[in-house]
C-alpha positions in Angstrom: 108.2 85.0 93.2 105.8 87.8 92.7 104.2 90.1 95.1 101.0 91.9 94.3 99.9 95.3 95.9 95.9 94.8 96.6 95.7 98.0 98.9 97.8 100.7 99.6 97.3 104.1 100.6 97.8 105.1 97.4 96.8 104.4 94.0 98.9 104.3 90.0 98.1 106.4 87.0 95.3 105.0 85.0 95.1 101.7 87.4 91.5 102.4 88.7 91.3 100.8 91.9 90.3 101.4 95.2 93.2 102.8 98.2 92.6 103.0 101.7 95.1 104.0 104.0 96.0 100.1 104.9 98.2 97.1 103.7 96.9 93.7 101.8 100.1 92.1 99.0 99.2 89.0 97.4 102.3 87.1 97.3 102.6 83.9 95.2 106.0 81.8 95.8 106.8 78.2 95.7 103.8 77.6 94.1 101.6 78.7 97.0 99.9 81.7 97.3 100.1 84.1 100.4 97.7 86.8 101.5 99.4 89.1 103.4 97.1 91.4 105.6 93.3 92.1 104.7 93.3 95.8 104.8 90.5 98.1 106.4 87.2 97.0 104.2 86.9 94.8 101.2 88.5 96.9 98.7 91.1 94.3 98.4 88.7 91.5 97.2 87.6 94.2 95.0 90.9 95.3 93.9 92.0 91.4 93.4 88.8 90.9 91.1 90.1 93.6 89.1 93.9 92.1 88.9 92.3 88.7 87.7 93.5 87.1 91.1 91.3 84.5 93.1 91.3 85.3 96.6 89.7 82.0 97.0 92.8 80.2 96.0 94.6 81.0 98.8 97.6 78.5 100.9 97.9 80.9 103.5 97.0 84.1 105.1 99.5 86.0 107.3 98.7 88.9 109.7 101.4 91.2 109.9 100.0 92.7 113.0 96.8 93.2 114.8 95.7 96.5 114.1 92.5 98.1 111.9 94.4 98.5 108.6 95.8 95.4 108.6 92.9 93.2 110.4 89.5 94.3 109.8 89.4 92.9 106.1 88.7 89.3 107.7 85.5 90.2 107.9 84.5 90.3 104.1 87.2 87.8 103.8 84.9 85.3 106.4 82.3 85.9 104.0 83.9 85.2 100.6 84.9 81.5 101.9 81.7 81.3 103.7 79.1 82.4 100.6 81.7 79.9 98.1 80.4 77.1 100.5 76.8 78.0 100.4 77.3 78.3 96.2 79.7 75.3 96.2 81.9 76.9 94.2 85.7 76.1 94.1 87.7 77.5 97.3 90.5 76.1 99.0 91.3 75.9 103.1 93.5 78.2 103.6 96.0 78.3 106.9 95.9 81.7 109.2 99.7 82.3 110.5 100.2 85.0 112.9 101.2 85.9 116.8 99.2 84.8 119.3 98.9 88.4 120.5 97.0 89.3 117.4 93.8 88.6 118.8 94.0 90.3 122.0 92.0 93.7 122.2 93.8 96.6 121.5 92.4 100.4 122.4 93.1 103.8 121.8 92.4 106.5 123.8 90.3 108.5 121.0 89.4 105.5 118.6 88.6 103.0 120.8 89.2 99.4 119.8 91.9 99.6 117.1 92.8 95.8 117.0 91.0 92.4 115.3 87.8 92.7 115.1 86.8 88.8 114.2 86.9 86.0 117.3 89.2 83.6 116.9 86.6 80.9 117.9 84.9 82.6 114.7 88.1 82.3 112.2 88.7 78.7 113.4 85.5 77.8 111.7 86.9 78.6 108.2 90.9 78.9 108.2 93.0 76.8 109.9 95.1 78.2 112.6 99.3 78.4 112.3 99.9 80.9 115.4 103.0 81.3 116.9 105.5 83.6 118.6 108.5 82.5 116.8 109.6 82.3 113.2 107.8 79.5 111.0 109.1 78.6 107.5 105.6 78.9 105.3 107.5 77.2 102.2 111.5 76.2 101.1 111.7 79.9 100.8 109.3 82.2 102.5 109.4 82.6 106.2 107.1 84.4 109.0 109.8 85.8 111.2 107.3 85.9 114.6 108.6 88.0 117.2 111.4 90.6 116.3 114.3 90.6 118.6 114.3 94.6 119.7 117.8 95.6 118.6 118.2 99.5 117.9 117.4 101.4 120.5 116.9 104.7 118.3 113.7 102.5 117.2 111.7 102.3 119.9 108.6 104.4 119.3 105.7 103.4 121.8 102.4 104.3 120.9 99.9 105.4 123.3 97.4 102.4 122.8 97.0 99.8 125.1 96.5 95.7 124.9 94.1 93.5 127.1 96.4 90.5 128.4 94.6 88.1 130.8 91.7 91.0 131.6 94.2 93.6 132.5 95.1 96.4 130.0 98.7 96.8 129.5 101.3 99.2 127.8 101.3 97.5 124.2 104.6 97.0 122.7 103.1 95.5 119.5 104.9 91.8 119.9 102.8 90.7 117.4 104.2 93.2 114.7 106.1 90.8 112.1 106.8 90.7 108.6 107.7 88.1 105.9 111.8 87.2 104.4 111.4 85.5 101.1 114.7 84.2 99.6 115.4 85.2 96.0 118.6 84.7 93.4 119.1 88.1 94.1 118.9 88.7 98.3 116.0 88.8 100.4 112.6 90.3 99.8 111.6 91.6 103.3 107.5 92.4 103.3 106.6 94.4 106.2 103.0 95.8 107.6 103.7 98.5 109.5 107.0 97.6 111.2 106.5 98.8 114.8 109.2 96.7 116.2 111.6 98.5 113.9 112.8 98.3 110.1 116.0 97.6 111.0 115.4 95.2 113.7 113.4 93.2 111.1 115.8 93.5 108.5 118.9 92.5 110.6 116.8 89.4 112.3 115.5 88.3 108.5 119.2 88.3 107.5 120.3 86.4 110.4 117.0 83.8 110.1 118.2 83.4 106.2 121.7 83.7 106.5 121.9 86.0 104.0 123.2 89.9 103.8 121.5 90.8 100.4 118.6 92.1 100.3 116.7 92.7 97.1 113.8 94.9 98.3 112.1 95.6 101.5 108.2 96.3 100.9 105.5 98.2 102.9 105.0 100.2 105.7 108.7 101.6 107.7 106.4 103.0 111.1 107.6 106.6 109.9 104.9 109.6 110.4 106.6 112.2 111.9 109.5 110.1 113.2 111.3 111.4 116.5 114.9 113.0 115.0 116.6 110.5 116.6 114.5 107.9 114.9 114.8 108.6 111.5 118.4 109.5 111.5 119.0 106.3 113.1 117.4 104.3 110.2 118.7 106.8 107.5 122.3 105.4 108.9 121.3 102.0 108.9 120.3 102.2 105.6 123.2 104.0 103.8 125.6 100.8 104.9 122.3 98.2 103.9 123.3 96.2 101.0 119.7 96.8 99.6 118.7 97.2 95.9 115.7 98.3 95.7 113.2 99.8 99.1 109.3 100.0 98.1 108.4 102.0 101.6 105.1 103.3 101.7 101.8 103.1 104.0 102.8 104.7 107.2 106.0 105.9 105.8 105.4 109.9 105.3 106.6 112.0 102.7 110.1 113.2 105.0 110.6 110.6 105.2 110.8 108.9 102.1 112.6 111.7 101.0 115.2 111.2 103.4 115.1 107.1 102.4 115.5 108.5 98.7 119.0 109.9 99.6 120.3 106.4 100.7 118.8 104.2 98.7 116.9 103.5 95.4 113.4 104.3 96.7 110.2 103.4 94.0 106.5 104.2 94.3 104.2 102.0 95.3 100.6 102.1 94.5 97.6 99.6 94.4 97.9 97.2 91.3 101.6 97.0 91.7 103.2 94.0 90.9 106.7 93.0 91.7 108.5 90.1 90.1 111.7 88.3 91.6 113.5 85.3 90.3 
């Protein structure tokens, strides 16, 4: 299994590629490969040009959530498959797996419309469509965990945005927000986005989808800028008892707070044109 980093917020020493505060990991496993998130823009078809990876080889693409930096790279990525049609050149038909929630409108009181962008009448034209609420096995070995059961209560951290259900706008508790447990020889690799319903609700509900306590690394975004006290010292104790080798948290994981992750655990950079390599 290997795991790519297309866009991060930040980028590697002498690895001259674009970062924008957002997520996309190429992930290839089982012999399939997985797009996780599309990022803000189409820096990550830019960055995956650079890596020598062909985004239009692609088994499946899996939205961690619905939200800008995660989301609005469909875009560019509607027109990559679209123009290789037009050119005839080689593409495959790639699946779309996500929450049905990730298409609902999200707003934010000072930016507006935060969430997907692209219809999904639109999408359906060029990717096949794998939603669903609950966990879906992508391969023997990589699942989409759907919706995360809501566990630790020191983890609930609501934002102020709000999601269109049915024409009314509601309180969004981010349902949709979901991540990726790929089983290795060595424990689970746990991908996240952004992890609004919680790190360690996601970890413990991977574990108990998997039946498996290892964990070999957890990769992305922990939902940590400027945590609540009782937030971070929740997780920081969570982690100290986490039978976890290796944590790769970054994206909307501040500096605090890494720092405080780094006392608990072995915590590595992360940068675009990472690659990570798991047996």
């Amino acid at each position: 299994m290997k795991l790519s980093v297309l866009i991060d917020n930040n980028t590697l020493i002498d690895r001259y590629l674009t970062g924008e505060p957002a997520v996309s990991y190429f992930i290839e496993a089982d012999r399939k490969k997985i797009l996780f998130d599309t990022g803000y823009s189409d820096a990550f078809i830019r960055n995956a040009q650079k890596m020598n990876i062909d985004i239009l080889g692609l088994d499946h693409i899996v939205l961690s959530h619905a939200h800008l930096d995660h989301t609005w790279g469909l875009d560019p990525l509607v027109k990559l498959y679209t123009e290789a049609r037009m050119e005839g050149l080689d593409h495959s038909e790639p699946d779309l797996i996500a929450h049905p929630f990730v298409f609902n409108s999200r707003t934010d009181p000072e930016m507006q419309e935060i969430g997907t962008l692209v219809s999904p009448e639109r999408l359906s034209k060029v990717f096949k469509f794998q939603l669903s609420n609950g966990p879906r096995w992508i391969t023997e070995n990589v699942v989409f965990l759907g919706e995360i059961p809501r566990r630790f209560d020191f983890e609930h951290d609501p934002l102020e945005s709000k999601i269109n259900i049915g024409g009314k706008k509601t309180e969004d508790d981010l349902l949709d927000d979901t991540a990726l447990a790929i089983i290795t020889e060595k424990g689970l690799v746990i991908v996240t986005g952004c992890s609004h319903s919680g790190i360690c609700n996601i970890v413990e509900y991977a574990k108990e989808l998997c039946n498996e306590e290892k964990i070999a690394d957890i990769v992305g975004g922990f939902h940590l800028l400027n945590p609540p006290e009782k937030k971070i010292k929740g997780i920081i104790d969570y982690f100290q008892k986490l039978n976890v080798r290796e944590v790769h948290a970054c994206h909307c994981t501040d500096l605090g707070s890494k720092i405080a992750l780094s006392e608990v655990c072995d915590l590595k950079e992360v940068g675009c044109g990472l690659q990570l390599e798991f047996e």
